[in-house]
Backbone as a chain_set.jsonl record, in Angstrom:
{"seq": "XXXXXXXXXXXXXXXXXXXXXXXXXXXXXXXXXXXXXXXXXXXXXXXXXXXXXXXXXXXXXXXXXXXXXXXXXXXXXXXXXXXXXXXXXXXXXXXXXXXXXXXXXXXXXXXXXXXXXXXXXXXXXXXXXXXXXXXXXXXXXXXXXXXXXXXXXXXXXXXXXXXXXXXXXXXXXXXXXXXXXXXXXXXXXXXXXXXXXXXXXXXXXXXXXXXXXXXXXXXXXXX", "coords": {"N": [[93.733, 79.169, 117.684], [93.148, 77.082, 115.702], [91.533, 77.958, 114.24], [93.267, 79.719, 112.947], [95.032, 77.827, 111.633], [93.529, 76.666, 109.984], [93.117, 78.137, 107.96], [95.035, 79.15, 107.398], [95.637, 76.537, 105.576], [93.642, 76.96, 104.223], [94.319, 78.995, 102.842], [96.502, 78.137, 101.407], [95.516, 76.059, 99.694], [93.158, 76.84, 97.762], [93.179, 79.386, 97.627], [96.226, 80.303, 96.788], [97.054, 79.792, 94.025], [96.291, 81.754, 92.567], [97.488, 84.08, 93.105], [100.1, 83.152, 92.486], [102.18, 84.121, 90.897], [101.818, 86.663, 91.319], [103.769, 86.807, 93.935], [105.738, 85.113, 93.282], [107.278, 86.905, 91.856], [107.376, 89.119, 93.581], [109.01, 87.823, 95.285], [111.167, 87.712, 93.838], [112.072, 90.166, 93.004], [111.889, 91.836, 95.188], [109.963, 93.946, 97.447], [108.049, 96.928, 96.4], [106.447, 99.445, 97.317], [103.766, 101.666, 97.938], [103.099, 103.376, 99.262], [102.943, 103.744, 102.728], [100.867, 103.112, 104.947], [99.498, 104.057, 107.876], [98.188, 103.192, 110.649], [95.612, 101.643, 113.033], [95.858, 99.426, 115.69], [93.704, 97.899, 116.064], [91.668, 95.306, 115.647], [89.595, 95.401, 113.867], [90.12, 97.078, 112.054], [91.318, 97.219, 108.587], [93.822, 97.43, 106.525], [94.447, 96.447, 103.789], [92.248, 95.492, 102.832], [90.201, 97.333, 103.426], [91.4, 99.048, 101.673], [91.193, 97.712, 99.405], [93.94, 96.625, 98.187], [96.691, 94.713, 97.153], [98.751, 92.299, 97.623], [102.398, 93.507, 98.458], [101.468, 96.368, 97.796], [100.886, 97.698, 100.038], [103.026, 99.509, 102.635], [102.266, 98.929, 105.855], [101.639, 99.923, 108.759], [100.942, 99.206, 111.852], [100.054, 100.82, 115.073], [99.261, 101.11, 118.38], [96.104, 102.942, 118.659], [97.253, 104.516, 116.271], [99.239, 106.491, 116.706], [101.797, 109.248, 115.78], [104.71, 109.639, 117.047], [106.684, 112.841, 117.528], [109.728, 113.194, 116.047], [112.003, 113.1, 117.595], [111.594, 112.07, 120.096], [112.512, 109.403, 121.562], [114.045, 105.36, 121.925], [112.298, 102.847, 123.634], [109.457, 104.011, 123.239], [109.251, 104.603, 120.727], [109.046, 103.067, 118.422], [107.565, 102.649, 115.933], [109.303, 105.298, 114.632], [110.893, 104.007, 113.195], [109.848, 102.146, 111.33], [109.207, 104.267, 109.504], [110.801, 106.185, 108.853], [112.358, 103.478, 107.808], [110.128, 103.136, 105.754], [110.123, 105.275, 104.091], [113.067, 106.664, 103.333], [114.446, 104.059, 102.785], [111.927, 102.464, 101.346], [111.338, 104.531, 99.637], [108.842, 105.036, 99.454], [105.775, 106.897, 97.902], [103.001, 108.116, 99.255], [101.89, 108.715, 102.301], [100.05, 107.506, 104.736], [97.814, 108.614, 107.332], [95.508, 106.692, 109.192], [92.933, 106.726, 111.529], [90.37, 105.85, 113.339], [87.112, 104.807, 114.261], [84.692, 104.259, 117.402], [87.4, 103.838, 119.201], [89.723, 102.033, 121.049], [92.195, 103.09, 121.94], [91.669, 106.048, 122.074], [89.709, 106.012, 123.626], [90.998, 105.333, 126.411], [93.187, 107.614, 126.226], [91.284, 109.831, 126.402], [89.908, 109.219, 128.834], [91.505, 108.233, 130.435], [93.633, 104.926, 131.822], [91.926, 102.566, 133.661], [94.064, 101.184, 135.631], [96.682, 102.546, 135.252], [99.389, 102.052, 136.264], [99.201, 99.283, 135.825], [100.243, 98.721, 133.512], [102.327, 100.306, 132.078], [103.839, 100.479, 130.001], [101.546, 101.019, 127.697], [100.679, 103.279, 129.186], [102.581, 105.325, 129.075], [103.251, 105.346, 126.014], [99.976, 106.398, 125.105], [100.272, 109.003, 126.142], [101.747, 110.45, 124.686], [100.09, 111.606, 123.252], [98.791, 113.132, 124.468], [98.706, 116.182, 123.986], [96.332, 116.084, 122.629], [94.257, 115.12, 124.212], [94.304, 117.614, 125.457], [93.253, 119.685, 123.571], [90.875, 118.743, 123.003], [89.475, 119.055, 125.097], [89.592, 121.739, 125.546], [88.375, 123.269, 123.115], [86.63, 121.789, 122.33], [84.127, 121.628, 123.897], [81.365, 122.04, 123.412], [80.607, 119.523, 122.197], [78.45, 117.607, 123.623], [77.715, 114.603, 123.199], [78.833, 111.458, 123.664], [79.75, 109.953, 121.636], [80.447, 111.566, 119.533], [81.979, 113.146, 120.567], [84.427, 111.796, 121.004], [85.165, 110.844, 118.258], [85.675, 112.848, 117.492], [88.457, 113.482, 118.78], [89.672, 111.182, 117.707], [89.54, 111.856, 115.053], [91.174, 114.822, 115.743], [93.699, 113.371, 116.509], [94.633, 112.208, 114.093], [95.159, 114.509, 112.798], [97.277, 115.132, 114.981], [99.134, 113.541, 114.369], [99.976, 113.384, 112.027], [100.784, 115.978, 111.296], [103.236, 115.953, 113.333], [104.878, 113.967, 111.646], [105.543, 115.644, 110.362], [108.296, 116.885, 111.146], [110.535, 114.461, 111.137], [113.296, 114.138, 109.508], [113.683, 112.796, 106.467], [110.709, 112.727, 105.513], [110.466, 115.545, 106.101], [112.07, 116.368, 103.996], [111.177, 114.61, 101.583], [108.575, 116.139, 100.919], [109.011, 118.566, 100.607], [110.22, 118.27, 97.999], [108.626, 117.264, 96.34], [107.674, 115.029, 96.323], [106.987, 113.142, 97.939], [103.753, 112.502, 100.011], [101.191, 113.584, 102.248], [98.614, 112.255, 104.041], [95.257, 112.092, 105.767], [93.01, 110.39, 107.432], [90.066, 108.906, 108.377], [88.07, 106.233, 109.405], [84.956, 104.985, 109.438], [83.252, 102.279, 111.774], [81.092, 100.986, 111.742], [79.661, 101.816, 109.201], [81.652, 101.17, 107.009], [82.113, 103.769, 106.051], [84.894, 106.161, 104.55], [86.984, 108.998, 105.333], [88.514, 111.646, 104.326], [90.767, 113.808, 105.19], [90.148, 117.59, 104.669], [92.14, 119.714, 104.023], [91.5, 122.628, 102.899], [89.096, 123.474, 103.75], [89.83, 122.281, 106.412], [88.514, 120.219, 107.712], [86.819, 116.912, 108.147], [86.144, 115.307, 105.409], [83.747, 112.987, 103.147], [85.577, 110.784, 101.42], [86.395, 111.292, 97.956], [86.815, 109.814, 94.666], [89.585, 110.934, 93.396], [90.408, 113.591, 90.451], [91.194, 112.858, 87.244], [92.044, 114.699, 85.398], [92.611, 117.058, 86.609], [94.729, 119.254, 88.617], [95.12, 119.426, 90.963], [96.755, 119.248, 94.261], [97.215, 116.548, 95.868], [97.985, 116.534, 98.444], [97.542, 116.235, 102.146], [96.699, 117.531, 104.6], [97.476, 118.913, 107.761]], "CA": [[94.823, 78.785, 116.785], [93.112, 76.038, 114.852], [91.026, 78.872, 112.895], [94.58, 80.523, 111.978], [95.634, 77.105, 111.058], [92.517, 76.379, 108.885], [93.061, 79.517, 107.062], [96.283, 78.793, 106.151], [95.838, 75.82, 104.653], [92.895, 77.767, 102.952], [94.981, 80.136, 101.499], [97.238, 77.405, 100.377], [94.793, 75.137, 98.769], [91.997, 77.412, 97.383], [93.478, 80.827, 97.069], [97.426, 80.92, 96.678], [97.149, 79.625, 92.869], [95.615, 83.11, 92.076], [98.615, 85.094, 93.341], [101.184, 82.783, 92.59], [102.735, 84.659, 89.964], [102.525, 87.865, 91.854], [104.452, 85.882, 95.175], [106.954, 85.123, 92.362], [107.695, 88.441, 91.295], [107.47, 90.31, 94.862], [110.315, 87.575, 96.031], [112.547, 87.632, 93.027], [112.223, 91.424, 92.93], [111.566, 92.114, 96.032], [108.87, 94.551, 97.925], [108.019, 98.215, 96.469], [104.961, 99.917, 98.051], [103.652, 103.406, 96.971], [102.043, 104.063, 100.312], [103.084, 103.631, 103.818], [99.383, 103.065, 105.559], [99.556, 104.298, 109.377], [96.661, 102.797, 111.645], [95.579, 101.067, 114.024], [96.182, 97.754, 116.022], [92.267, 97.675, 116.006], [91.65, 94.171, 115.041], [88.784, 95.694, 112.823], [90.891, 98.304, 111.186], [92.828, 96.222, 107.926], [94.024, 98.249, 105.599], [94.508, 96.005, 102.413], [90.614, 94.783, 102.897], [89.677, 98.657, 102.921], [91.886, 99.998, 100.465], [91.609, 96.587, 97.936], [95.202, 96.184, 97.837], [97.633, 93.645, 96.503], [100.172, 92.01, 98.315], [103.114, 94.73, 97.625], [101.128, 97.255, 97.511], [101.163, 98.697, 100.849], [103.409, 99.106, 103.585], [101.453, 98.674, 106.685], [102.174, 100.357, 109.864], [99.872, 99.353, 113.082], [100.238, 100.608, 116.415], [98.08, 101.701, 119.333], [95.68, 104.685, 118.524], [97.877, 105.328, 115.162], [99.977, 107.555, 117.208], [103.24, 108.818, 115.738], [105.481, 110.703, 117.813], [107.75, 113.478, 117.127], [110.864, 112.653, 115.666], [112.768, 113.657, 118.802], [111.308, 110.833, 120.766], [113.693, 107.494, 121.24], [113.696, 104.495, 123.214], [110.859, 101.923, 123.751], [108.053, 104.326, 122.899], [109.117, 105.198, 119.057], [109.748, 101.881, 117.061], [107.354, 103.774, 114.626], [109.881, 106.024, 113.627], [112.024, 102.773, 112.538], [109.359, 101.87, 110.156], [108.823, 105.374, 109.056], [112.223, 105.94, 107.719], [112.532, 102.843, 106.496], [109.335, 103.494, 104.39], [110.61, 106.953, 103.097], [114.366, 106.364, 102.908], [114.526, 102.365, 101.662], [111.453, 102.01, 100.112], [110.96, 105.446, 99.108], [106.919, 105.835, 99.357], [104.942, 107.989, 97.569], [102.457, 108.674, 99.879], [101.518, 108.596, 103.567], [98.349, 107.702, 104.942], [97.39, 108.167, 108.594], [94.043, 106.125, 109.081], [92.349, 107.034, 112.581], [88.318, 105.152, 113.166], [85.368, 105.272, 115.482], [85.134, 103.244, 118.136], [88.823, 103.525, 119.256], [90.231, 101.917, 122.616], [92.989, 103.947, 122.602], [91.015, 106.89, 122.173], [88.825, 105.91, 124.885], [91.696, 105.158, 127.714], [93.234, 108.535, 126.602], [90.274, 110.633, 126.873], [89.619, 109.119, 130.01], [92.71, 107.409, 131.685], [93.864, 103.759, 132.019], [92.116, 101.758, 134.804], [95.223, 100.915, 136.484], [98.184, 102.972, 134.62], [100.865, 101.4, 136.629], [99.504, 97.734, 135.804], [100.367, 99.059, 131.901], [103.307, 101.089, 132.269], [104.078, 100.757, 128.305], [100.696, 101.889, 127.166], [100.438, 104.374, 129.962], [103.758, 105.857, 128.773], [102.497, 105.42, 125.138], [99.486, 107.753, 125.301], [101.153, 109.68, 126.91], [102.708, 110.891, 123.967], [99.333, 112.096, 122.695], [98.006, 114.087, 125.63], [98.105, 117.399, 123.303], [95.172, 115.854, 121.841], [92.875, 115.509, 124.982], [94.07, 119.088, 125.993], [93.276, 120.245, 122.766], [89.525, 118.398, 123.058], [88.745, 119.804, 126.266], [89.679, 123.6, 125.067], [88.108, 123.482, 122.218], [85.194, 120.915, 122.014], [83.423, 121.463, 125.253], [80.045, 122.242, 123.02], [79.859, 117.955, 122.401], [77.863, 116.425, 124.771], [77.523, 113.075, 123.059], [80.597, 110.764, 123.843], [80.303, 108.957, 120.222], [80.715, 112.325, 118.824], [83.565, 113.866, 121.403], [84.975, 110.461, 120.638], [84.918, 111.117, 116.949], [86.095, 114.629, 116.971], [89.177, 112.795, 119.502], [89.812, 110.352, 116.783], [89.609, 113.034, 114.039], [92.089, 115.318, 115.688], [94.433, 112.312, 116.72], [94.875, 111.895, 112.925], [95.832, 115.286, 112.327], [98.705, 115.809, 115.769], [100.335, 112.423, 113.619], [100.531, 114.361, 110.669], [102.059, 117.583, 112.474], [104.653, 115.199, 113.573], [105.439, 113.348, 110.403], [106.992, 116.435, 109.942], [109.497, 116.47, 112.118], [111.252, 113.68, 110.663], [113.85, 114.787, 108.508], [113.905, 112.05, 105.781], [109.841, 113.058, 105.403], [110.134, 116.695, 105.601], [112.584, 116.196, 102.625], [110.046, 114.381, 100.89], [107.292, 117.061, 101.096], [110.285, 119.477, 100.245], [111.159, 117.755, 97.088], [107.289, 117.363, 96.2], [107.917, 113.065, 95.994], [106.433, 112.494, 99.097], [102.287, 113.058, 99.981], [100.546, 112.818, 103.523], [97.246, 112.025, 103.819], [94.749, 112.252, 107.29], [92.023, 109.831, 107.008], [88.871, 109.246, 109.195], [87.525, 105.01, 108.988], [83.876, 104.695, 110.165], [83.341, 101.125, 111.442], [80.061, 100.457, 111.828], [79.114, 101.705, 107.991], [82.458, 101.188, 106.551], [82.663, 104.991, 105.156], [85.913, 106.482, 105.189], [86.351, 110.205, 105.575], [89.619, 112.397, 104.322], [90.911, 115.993, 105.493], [90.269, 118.588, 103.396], [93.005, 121.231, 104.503], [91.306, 123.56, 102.802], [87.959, 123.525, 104.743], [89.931, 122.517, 107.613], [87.399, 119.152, 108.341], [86.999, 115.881, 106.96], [84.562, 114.657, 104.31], [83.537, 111.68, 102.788], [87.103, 109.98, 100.562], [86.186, 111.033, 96.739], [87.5, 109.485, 93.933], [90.542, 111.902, 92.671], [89.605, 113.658, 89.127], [92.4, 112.683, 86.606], [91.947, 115.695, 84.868], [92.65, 118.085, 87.576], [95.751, 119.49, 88.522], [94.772, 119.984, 92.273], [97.45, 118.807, 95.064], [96.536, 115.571, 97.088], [98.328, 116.571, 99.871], [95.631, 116.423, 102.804], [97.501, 117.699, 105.994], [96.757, 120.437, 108.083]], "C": [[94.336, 77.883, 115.664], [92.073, 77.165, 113.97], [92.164, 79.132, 112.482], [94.896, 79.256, 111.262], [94.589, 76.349, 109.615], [92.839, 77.616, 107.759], [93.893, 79.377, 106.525], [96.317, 77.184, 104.795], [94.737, 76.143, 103.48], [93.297, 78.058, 101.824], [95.952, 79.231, 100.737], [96.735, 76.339, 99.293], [94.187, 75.949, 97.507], [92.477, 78.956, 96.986], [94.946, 81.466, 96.355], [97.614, 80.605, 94.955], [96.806, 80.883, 92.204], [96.511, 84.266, 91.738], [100.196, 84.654, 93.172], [102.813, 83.557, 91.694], [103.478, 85.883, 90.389], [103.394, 87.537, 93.325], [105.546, 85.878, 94.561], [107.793, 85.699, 92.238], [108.165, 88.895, 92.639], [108.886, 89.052, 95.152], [111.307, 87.51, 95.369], [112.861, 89.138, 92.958], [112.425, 92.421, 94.229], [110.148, 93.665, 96.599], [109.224, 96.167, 97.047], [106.986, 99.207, 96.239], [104.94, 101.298, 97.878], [103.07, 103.844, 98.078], [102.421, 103.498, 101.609], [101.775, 104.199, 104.714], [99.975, 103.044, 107.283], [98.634, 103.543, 109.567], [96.63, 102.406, 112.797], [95.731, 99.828, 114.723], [94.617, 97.269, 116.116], [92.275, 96.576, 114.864], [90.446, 94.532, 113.438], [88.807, 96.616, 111.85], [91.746, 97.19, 110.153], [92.688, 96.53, 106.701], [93.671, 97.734, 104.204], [92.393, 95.715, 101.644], [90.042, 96.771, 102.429], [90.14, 99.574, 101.654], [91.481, 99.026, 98.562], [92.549, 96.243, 97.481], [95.871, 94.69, 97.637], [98.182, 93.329, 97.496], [101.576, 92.962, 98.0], [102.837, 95.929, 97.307], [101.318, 98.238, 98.431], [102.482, 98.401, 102.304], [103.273, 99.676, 105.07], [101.992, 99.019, 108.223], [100.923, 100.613, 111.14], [100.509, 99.429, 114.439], [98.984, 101.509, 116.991], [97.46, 102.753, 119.203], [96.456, 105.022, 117.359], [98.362, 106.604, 115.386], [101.177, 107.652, 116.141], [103.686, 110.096, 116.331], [106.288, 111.716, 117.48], [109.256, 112.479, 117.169], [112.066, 112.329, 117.112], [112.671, 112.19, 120.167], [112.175, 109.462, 120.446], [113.178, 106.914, 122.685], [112.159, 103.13, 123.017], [109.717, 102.545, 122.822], [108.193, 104.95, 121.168], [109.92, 103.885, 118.458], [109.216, 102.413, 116.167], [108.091, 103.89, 113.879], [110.843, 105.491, 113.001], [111.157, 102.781, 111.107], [108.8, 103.261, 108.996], [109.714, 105.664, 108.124], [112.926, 104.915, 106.904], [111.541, 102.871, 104.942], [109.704, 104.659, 103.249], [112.032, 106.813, 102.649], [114.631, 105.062, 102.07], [113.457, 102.346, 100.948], [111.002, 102.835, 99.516], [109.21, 105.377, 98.747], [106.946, 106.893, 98.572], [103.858, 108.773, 98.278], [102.643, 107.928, 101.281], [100.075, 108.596, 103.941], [98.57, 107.43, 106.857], [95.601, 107.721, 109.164], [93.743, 106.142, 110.558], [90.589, 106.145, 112.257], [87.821, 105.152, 114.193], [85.505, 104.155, 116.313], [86.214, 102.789, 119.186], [89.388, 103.633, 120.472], [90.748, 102.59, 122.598], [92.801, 105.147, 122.41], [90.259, 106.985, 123.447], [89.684, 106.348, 125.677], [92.526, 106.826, 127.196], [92.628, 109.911, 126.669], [89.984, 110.629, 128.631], [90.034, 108.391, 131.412], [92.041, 105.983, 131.455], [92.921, 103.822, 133.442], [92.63, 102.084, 136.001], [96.307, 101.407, 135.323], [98.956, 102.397, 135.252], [100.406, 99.661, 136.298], [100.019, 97.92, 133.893], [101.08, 99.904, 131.551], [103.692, 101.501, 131.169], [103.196, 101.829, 127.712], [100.312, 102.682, 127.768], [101.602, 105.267, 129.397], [103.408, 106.636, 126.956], [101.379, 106.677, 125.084], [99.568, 108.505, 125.635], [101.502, 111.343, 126.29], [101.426, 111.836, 123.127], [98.168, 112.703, 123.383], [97.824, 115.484, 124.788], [96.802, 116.858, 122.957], [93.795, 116.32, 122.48], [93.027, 116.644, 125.404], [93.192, 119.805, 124.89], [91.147, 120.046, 122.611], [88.773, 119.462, 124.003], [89.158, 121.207, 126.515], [88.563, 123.602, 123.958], [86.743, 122.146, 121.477], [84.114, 120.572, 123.211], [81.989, 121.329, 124.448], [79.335, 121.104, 122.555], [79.534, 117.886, 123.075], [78.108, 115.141, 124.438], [78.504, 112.445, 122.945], [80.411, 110.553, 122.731], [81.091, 110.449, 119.66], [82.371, 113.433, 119.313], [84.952, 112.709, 120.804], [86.022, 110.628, 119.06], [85.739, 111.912, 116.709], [87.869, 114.275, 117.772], [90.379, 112.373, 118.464], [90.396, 111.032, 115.474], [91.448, 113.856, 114.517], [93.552, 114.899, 116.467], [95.536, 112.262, 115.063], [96.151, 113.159, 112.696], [97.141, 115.496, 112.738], [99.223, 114.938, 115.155], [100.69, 113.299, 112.577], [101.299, 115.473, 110.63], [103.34, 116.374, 112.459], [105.584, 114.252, 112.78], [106.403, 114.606, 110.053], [108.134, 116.932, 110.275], [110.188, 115.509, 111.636], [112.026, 114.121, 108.921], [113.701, 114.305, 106.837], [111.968, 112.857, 104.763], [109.494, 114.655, 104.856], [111.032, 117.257, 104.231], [111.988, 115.945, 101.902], [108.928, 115.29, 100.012], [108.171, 118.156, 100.29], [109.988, 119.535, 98.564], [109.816, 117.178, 96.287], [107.167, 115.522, 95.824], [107.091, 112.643, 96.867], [105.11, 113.461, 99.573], [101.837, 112.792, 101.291], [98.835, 113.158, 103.332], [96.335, 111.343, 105.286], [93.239, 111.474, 106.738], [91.352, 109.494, 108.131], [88.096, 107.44, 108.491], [86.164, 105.054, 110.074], [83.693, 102.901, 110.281], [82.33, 100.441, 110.913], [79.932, 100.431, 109.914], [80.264, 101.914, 106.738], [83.001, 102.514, 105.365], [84.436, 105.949, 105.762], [85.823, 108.37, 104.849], [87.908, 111.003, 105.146], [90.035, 113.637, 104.551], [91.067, 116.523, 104.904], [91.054, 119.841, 103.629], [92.576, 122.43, 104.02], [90.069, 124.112, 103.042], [88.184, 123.086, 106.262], [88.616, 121.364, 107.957], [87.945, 118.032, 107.347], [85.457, 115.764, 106.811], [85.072, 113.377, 103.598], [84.308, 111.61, 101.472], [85.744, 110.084, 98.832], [87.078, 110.693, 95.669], [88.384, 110.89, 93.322], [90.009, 112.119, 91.003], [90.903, 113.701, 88.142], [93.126, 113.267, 85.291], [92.5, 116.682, 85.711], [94.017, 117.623, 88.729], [95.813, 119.662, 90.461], [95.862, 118.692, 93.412], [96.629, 117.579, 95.662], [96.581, 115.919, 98.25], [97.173, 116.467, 101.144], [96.592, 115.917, 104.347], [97.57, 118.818, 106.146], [97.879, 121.858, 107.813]], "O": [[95.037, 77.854, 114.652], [92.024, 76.889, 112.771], [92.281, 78.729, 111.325], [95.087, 79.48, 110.067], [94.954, 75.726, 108.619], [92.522, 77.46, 106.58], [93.923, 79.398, 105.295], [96.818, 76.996, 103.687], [94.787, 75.806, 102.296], [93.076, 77.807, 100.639], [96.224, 79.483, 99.563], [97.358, 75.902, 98.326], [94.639, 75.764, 96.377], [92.02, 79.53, 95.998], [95.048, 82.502, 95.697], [98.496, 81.33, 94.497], [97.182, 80.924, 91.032], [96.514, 85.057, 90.795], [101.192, 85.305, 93.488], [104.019, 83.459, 91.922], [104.639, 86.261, 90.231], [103.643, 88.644, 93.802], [106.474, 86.529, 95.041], [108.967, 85.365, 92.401], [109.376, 89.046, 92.797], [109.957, 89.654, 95.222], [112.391, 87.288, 95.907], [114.062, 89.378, 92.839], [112.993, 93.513, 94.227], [109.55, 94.201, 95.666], [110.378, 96.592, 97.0], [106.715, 99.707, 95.148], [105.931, 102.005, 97.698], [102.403, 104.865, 97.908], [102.083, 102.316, 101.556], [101.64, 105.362, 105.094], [100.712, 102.184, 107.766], [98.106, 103.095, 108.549], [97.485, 102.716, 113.627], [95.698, 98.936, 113.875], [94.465, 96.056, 116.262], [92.65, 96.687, 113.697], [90.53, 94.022, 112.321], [87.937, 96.94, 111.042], [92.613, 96.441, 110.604], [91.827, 96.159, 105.904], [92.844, 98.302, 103.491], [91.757, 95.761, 100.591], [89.64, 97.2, 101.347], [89.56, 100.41, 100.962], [91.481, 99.362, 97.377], [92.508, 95.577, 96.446], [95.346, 93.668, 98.077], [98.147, 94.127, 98.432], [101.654, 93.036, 96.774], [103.614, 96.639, 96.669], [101.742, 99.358, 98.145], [102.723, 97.3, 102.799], [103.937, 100.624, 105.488], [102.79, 98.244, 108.749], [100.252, 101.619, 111.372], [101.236, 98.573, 114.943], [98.149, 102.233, 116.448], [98.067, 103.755, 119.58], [96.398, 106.25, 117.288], [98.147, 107.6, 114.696], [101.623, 106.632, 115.615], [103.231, 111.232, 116.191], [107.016, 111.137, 116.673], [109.674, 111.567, 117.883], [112.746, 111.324, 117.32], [113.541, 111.636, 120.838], [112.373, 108.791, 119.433], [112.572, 107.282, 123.691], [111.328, 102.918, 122.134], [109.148, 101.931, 121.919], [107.331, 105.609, 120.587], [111.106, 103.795, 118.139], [109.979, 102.845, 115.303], [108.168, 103.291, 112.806], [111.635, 106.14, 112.317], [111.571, 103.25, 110.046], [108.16, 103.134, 107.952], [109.599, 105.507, 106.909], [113.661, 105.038, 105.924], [111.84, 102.74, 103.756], [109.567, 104.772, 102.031], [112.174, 106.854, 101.426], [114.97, 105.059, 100.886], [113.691, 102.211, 99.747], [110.172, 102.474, 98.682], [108.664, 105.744, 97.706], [107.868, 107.704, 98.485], [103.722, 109.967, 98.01], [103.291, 106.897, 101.46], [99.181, 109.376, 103.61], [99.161, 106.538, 107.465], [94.73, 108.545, 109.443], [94.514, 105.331, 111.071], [89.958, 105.979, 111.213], [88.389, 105.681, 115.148], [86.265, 103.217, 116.072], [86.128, 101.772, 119.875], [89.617, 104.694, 121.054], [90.238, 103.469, 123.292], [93.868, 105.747, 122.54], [90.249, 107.976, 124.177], [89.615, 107.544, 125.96], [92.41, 107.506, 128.215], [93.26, 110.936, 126.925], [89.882, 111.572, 129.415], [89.57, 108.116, 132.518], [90.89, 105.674, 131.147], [93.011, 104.766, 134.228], [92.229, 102.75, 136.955], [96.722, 100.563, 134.529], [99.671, 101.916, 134.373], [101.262, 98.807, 136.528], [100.03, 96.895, 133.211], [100.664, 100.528, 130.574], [103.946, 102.697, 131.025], [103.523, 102.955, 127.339], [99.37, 103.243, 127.208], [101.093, 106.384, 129.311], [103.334, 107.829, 126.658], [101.797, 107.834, 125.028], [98.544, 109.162, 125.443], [101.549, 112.491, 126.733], [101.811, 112.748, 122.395], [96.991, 112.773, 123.032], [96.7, 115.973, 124.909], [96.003, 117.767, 123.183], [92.874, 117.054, 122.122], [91.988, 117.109, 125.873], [92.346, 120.575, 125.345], [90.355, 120.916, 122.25], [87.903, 120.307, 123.796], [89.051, 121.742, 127.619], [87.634, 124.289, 124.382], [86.278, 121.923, 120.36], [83.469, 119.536, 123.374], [81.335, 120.377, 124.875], [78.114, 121.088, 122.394], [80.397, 118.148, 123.913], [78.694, 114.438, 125.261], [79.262, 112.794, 122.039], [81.297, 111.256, 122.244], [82.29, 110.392, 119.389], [83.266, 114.047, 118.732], [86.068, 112.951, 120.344], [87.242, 110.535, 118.927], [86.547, 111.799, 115.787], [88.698, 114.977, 117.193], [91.502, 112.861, 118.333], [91.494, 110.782, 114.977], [92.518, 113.627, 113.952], [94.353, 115.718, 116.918], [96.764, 112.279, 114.983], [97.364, 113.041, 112.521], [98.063, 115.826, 111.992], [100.396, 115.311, 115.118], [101.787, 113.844, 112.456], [102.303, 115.741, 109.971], [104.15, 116.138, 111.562], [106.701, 113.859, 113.115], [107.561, 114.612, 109.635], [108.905, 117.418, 109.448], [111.254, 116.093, 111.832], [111.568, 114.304, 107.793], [113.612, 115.177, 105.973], [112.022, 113.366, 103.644], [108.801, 115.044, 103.915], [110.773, 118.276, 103.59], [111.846, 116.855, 101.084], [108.567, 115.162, 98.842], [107.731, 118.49, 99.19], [109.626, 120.546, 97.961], [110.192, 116.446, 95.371], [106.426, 115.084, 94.944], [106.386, 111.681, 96.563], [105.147, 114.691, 99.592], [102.07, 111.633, 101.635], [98.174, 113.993, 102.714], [96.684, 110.277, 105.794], [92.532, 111.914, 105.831], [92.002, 109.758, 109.143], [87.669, 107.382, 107.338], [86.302, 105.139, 111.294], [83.89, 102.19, 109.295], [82.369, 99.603, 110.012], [80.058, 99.375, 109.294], [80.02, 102.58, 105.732], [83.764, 102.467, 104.399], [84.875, 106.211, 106.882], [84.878, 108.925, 104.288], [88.641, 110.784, 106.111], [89.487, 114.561, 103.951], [92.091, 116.392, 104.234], [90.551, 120.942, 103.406], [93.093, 123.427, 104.523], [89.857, 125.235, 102.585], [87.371, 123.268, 107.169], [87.669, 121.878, 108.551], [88.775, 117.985, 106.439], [84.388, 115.923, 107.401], [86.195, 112.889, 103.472], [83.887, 112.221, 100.49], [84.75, 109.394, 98.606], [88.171, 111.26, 95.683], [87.744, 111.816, 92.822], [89.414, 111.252, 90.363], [91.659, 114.658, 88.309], [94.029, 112.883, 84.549], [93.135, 117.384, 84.924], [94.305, 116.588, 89.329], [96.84, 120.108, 90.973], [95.699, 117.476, 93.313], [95.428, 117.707, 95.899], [95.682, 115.796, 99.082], [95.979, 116.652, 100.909], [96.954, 114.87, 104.885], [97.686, 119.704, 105.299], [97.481, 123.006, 108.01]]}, "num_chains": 1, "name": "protein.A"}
């Protein structure tokens, strides 16, 4: 706690004079974010740091494994789809980003089971919700051997079943409809901080290139 509390008075000594202006603005105007960033609760996953964002810029959506569930899902295991529709309906987004990365506990435990599932009844319930995934591994990626890389490929097509299920939500598949609204399947390496985006039309991901601002070519980047 006394690092969090050093930090703050950091940011209030040494850094908040910088942004004071834009603090100003965002509370007299209030918040309006062009991108509703999925991810992860992975302490080493943080969006604004990777993307370079502002304060206001994004609005930030972390939970376990960067699952999101079909729409259909209520109850405990979809607060998600609270912040989902509020991103698309209230603050009307422009895009969607689902950010998946290497490394990823909750990749691990549902590749290869909780422990103790009943001492974790939530996050046993939770992954749960993203069991297509490991069926979908162990059909169709038996020819990994190397865990980083089964892992990887896990991680990878984690990204995509969120993106399937973004569409399920009515507010979203209006969006997409109505060509306002963009999703976008992304791939964070940790170790060498490269990030990786799906190219729907090779069907993989490759390494995040700058957009050409000449060229008329869809963003979209969902399977």
């Amino acid at each position: 706690m006394q690092q969090l509390i050093d930090g703050v008075h950091r940011f209030q000594t040494e850094q908040f004079g910088r942004y004071r202006r834009l603090f100003r603005r965002l509370s007299k105007e209030g918040q309006n974010p062009h991108t509703l960033f999925i991810t992860c609760c992975d302490s080493r996953v943080l969006a604004e740091l990777i993307t370079q964002s502002q304060p206001g810029d994004l609005f930030v959506l972390k939970n376990i494994g960067n699952i999101v569930p079909p729409a259909h899902v209520t109850g405990s295991t979809n607060s998600t789809a609270a912040a989902i529709e509020f991103a698309v309906q209230t603050l009307q987004v422009n895009d969607i980003v689902v950010c998946g990365h290497s490394q990823c506990g909750a990749i691990v435990a549902l590749m290869d089971g909780l422990p103790n599932p009943d001492a974790a009844p939530h996050l046993r319930d939770w992954l749960a919700l993203a069991h297509p995934v490991r069926e979908l591994i162990k059909t169709n990626y038996n020819h990994l051997r190397d865990t980083e890389a089964r892992l990887d490929a896990a991680a990878e097509e984690n990204v995509l079943f969120s993106l399937e299920n973004l569409h399920t939500y009515p507010a979203v598949a209006a969006g997409l409809a109505a060509g306002s609204l963009h999703l976008h399947g992304w791939f964070f390496k940790i170790a060498t901080a490269e990030l990786f985006a799906y190219d729907p039309a090779n069907k993989q991901f490759a390494p995040l290139r700058k957009p050409d601002p000449a060229s008329n070519e869809a963003s979209e980047s969902q399977p």
